[in-house]
N, C-alpha and C positions, 0 to 999 in steps of 0.2 A: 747768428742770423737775426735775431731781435722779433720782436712784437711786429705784426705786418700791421695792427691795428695803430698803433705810432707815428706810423709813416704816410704823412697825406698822399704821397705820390699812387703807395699800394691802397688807399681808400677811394681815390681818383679812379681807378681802375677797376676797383670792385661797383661803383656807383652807377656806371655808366650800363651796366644790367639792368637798371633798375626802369622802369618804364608803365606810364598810363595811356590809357586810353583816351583820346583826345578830349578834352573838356570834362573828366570823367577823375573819381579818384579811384576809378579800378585799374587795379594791375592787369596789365598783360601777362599772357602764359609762360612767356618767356623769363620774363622776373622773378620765378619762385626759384629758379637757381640758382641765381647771382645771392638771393635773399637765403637761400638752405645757408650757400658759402658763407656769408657774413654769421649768422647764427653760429656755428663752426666754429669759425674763428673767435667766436666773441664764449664759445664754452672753453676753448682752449686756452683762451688768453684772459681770466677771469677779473684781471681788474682793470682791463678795457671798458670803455663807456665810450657812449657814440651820441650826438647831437643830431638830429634828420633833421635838414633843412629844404623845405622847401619853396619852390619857384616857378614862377609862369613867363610865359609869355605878356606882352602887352594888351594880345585883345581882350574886349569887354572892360566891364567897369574895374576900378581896381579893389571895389569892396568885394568881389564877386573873385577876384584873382586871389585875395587873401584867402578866402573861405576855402578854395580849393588847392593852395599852398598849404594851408596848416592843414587840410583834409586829408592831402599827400603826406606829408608829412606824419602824421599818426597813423594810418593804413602800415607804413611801416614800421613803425612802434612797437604796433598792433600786435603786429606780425610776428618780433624778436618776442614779446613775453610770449604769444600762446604758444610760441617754441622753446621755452623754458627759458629765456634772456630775465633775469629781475627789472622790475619798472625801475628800483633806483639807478638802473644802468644806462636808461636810454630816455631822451625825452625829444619832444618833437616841436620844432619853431615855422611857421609859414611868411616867408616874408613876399608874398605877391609879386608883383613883377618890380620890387623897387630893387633889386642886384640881377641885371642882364651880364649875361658874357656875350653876348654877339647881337648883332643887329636887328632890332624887330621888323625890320622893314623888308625882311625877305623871308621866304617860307620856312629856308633852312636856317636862318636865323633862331625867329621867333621856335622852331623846333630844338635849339640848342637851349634856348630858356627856358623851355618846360623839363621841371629836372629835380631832385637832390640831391643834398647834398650830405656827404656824411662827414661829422669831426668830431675829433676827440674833444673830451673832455674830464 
């Protein structure tokens, strides 16, 4: 069956747990199991490494999206080491709103760009 950690389609799917509070690099309640699952996987599969990327929507300044991209972005870092993940396993990139997948010009949009992303590495 292979390493689910390998497979972007299976990290697609675990990523999309993963959720802030609007303008906020705090996690919702609902994210600490998508996040238990990933940990998990990442003690099973022990020479998996993951890259957190994160991303915003458009609004506000883009200096202001970066800060809270990479803010995202280490919260879940954070998260794998004080769950026993090693720091050389995981590290955390914020690229603000400059990679949209969908359109900022609608609410549902802009809500599909606030997000990360997780990739091997």
């Amino acid at each position: 069956k292979g390493c689910p950690l390998n497979k972007k389609e299976d990290l697609d799917q675990l990523k999309k747990g993963i959720n802030f509070q609007s303008g906020s690099k705090k996690l919702t309640k609902s994210s600490y199991k998508t996040l238990n699952n990933i940990v998990a996987l990442m003690k099973k599969f022990s020479t998996a490494n993951i890259e957190v990327q994160g991303h915003t929507d458009n609004t506000g300044s883009e200096e202001t999206n970066k800060k809270i991209s990479q803010d995202r972005a280490q919260v879940v870092v954070d998260y794998f080491i004080q769950n026993g993940i090693s720091p050389d396993r995981v590290r955390a990139v914020g690229f603000g709103s400059d990679k949209p997948i969908a359109d900022n010009k609608t609410k549902k949009g802009r809500s599909k760009n606030r997000r990360v992303e997780l990739v091997p590495f």
